[in-house]
VMD Tcl script that draws the C-alpha trace (Angstrom):
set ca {
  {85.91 88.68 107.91}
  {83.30 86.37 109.72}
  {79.99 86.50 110.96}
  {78.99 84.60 113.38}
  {74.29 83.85 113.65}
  {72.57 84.84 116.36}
  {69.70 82.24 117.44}
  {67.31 84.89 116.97}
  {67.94 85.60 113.04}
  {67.23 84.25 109.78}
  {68.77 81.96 108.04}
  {66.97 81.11 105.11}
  {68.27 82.77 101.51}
  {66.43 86.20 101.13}
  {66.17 86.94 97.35}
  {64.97 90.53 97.61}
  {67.51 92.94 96.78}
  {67.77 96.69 97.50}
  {67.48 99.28 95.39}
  {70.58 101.48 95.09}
  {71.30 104.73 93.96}
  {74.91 106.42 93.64}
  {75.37 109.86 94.78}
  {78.24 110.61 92.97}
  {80.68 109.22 90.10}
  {83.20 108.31 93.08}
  {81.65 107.21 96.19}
  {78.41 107.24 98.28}
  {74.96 105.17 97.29}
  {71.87 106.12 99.07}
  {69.59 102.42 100.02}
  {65.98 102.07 99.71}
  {63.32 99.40 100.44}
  {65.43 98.44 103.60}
  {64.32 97.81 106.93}
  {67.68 98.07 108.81}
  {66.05 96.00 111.59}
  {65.55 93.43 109.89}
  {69.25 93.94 108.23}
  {70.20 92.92 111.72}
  {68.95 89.73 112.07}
  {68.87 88.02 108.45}
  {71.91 87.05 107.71}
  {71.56 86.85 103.19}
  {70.50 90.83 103.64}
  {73.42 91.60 105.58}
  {75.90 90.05 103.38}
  {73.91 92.41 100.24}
  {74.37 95.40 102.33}
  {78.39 94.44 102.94}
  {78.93 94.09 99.22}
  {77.27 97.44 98.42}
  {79.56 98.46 101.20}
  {82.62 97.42 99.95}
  {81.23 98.92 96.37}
  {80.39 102.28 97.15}
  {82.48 102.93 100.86}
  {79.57 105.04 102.49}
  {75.89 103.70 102.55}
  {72.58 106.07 103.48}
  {69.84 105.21 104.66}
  {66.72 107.24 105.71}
  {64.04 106.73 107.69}
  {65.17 104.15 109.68}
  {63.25 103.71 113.36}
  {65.35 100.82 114.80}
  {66.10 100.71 118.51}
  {69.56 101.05 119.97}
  {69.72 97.10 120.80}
  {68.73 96.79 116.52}
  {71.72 99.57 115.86}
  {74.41 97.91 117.51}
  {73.10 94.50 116.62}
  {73.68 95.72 113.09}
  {77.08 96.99 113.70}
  {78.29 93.94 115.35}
  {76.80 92.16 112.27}
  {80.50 93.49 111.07}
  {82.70 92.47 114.20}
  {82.77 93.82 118.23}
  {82.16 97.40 118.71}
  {84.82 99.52 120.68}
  {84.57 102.29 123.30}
  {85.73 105.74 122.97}
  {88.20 106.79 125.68}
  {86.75 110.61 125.43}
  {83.25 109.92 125.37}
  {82.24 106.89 126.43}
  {79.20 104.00 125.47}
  {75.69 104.22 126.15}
  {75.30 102.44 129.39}
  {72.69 99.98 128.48}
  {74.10 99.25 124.90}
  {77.75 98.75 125.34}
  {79.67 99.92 121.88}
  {76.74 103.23 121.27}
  {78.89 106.63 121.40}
  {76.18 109.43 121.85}
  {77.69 112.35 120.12}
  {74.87 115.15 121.75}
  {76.15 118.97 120.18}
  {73.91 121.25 122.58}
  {73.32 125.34 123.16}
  {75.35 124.90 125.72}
  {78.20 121.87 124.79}
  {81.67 123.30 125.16}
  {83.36 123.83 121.82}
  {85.46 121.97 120.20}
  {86.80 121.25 116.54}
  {87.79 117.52 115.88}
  {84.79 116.39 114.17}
  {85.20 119.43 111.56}
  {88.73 118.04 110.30}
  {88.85 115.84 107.63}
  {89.49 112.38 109.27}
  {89.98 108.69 109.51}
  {88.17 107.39 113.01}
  {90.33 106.71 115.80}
  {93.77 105.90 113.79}
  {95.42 107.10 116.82}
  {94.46 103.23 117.61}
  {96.93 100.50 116.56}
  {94.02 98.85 115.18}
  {91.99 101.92 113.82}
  {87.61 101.01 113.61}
  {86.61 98.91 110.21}
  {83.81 100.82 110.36}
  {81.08 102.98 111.56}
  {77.08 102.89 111.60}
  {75.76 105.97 112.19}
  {72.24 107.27 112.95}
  {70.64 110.66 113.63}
  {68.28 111.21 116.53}
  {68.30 115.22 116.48}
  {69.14 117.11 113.21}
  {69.41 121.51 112.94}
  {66.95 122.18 110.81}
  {69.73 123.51 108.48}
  {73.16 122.82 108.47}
  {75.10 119.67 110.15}
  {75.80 117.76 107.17}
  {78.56 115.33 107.14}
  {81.18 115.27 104.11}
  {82.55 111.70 103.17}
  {85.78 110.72 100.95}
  {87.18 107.97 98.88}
  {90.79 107.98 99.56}
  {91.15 104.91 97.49}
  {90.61 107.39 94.47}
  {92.73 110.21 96.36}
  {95.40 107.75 96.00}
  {94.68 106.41 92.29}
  {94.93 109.65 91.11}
  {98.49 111.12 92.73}
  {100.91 111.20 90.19}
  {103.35 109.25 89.94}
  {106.49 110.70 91.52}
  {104.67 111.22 94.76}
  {103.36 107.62 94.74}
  {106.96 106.66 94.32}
  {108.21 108.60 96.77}
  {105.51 107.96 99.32}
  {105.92 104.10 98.97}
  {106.81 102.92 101.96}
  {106.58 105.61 104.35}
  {105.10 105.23 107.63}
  {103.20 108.45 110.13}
  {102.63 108.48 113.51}
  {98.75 109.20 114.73}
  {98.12 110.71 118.06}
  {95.71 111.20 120.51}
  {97.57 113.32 122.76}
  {97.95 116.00 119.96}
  {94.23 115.90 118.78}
  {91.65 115.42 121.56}
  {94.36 115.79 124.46}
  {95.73 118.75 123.26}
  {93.40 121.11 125.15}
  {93.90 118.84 128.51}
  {96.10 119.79 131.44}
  {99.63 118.24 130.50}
  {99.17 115.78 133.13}
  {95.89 114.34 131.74}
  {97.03 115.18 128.44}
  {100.37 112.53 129.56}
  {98.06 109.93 130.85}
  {96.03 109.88 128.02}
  {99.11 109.38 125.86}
  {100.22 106.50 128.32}
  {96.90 104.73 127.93}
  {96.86 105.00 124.01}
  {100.66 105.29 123.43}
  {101.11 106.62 119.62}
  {100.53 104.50 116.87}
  {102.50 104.14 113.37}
  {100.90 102.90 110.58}
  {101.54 102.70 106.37}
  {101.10 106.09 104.40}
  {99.53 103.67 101.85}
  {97.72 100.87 103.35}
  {96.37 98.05 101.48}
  {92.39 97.50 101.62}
  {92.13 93.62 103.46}
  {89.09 92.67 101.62}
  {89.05 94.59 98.10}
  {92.84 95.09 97.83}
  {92.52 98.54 96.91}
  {95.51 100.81 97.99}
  {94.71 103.64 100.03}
  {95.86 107.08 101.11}
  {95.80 106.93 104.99}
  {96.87 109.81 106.56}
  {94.88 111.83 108.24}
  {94.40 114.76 110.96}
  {95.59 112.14 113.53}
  {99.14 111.99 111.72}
  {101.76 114.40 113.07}
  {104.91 113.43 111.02}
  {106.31 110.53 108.88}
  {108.69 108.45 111.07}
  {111.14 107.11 108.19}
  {111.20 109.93 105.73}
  {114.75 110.27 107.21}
  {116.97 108.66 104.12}
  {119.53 109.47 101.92}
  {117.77 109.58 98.85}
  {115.14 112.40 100.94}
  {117.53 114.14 102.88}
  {120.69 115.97 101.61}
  {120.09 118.93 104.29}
  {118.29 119.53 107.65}
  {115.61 121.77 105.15}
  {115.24 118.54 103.13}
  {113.97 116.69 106.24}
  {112.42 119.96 108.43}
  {110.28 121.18 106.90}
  {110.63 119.10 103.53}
  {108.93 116.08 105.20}
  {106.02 117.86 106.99}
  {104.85 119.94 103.72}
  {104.83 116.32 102.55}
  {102.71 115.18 104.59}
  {100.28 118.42 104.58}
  {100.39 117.40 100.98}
  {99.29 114.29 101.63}
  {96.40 115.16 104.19}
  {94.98 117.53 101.69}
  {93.94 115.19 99.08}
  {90.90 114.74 101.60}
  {89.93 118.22 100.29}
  {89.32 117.50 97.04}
  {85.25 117.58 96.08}
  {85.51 115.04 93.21}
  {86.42 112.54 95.92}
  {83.27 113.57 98.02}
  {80.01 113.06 99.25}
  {77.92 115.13 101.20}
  {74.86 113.83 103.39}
  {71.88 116.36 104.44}
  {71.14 114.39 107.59}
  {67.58 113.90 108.60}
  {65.94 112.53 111.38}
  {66.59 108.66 111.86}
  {68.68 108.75 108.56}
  {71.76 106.41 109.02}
  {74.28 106.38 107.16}
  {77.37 103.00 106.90}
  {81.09 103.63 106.45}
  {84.14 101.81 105.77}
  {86.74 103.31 107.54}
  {89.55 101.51 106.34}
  {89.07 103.79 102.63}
  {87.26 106.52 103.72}
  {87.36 109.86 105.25}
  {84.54 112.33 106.97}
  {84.22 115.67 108.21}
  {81.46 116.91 109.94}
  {80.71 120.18 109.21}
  {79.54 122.53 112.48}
  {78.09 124.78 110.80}
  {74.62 125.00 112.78}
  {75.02 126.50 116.51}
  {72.84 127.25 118.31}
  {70.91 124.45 116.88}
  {71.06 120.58 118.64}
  {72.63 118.31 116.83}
  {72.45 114.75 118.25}
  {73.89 111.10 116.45}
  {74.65 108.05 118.04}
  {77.73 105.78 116.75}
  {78.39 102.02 116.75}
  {82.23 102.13 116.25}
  {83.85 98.52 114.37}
  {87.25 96.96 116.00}
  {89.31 96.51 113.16}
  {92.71 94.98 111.91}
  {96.14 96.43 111.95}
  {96.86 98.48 108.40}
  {99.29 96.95 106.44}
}
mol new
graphics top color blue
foreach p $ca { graphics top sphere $p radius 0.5 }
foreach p [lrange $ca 0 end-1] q [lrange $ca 1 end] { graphics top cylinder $p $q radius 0.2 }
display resetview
C-alpha cells in the first residue's frame, strides 16, 4: 500500500508513540494520547497507527473532535474513499456515509448481521474509520471479529474441505431485497454479483482468513465429485456448509465489543474483520458517520 503527502502535513520523524491497550486476548486495542487530527496530516504517526492496525484489526479511539474534512483526510491517509449506492456521501466531503438511526427512520436489519462491508463489491472496502456524532444513552454498541482466528481455529477437515471454494455476495439479496423487483433488478445490474475466495489471503500480513459473510448466498464450485454423490450432498449439503461457515462470526472469544460514546472513533480492517451493530436502542438517535476504504480484489 502507498501513501502519497499532502503539502499541508508533516514530514519530519515524530518519535512519540501511543499508548495502547488490548481489549481482549484476540482482537481490539483501545488508543490514547492521540490527536486524530493531527494523525491526518503527519505522516510518521500515521504509519504507527497502521501497524497497530494491522496488529490488533480494530482501533478505538475516544474523544476525538476532528472535523469531517480531518475524518476523511484520515481515511484517505489509507487509499480513496468509496460511495455507498444506498446511502450516499456527505455532499461537501465526498467519501462521508452519514448513517442517522432516528424515532422515525424506517426499519431495517443489515447493520445487525454479522458482516464484512460491502463484499457484494468485486473489490470489497480495506477499511473503515468510523466516528460517533449521536450515541443512545444506552445501548448501540458495535460488536467486532477476528476472522483470521475464526479461521486458525477450524479444524482441520473443514479447512481441507473448504480450500478452495469460492461464494457469491449479493446486493440484490441483502439491501435490495425489500425493493420493488424492478429496482431490486437494476440494482443487481449496477453491482452485478461478485465471487470471491472462502479463504482469502491477508495482502499485507499474509494471514488467511475466513471471508464469508451475510453478503454470501451459496458457494459456486462446491459442485465436485469428491462433495457430491447425490442431489442432498449438494442441496442442502453445501448451504449448511456455508451457514457453518458464516457462524464462526458468532463466536465471543473472537470478539470485541465497543460502548460508543460521543466523538469516539473507532478504525477497522475489513479485509480480517467482521462487525455487527447491535440495534438494540429505539427510540433513542443513534447517529455515525463512515469514511469507507477502496480496496483490492481477495485472493
Amino acid at each position: 500500500m502507498t501513501t502519497t503527502t499532502r503539502p499541508s502535513e508533516t514530514t519530519t520523524a515524530t518519535t512519540r508513540e501511543f499508548r495502547v491497550e488490548p481489549l481482549t486476548c484476540t482482537i481490539g486495542a483501545e488508543l490514547f494520547d492521540v490527536d486524530l487530527g493531527e494523525v491526518s496530516r503527519d505522516h510518521a504517526l500515521f504509519e504507527q497507527l497502521h501497524a497497530l492496525l494491522l496488529e490488533h484489526k480494530v482501533l478505538f479511539f475516544r474523544d476525538q473532535d476532528i472535523t469531517r474534512a480531518e475524518h476523511v483526510a484520515l481515511a484517505e491517509r489509507f487509499g480513496p474513499l468509496e460511495d455507498h449506492p444506498m446511502v450516499g456521501s456527505d455532499p461537501d466531503n465526498p467519501g462521508l456515509v452519514r448513517i442517522y438511526k432516528d424515532v422515525d427512520s424506517p426499519p431495517e436489519h443489515y447493520e445487525n448481521a454479522y458482516h464484512c462491508d460491502a463484499t457484494w463489491r468485486q473489490n470489497p472496502p480495506m477499511g473503515c474509520v468510523l466516528r460517533c456524532v449521536e450515541t443512545p444513552p444506552v445501548g448501540g454498541d458495535t460488536v467486532w471479529v477476528n476472522m483470521a482466528e475464526a479461521y486458525r481455529r477450524l479444524p482441520a477437515p473443514v479447512k481441507e474441505q473448504v480450500a478452495g471454494l469460492r461464494a457469491r455476495h449479493s446486493i440484490e439479496a441483502s439491501f435490495g431485497a425489500a425493493l420493488p423487483m424492478e429496482q431490486r433488478h437494476q440494482l443487481h445490474a449496477r453491482y452485478p454479483d461478485a465471487e470471491h475466495p472462502v479463504v482469502r489471503t491477508h495482502p499485507e500480513t499474509g494471514e488467511k482468513i475466513l471471508f464469508v459473510n451475510a453478503f454470501a448466498t451459496h458457494l459456486v464450485n462446491y459442485h465436485t465429485p469428491d462433495n457430491v454423490r447425490f442431489g442432498i450432498d449438494y442441496a442442502p449439503g453445501a448451504g449448511n456448509l456455508l451457514q457453518y461457515l458464516i457462524s464462526q462470526a458468532a463466536i465471543p472469544e473472537y470478539q470485541v465489543r465497543w460502548r460508543w460514546t460521543k466523538n469516539s472513533i473507532a478504525i477497522w480492517d475489513n479485509r480480517s474483520t467482521q462487525h455487527y451493530a447491535v440495534q438494540d436502542y429505539w427510540p433513542a438517535v443513534r447517529r455515525m458517520e463512515r469514511a469507507g476504504i477502496i480496496g483490492d480484489r481477495p485472493f
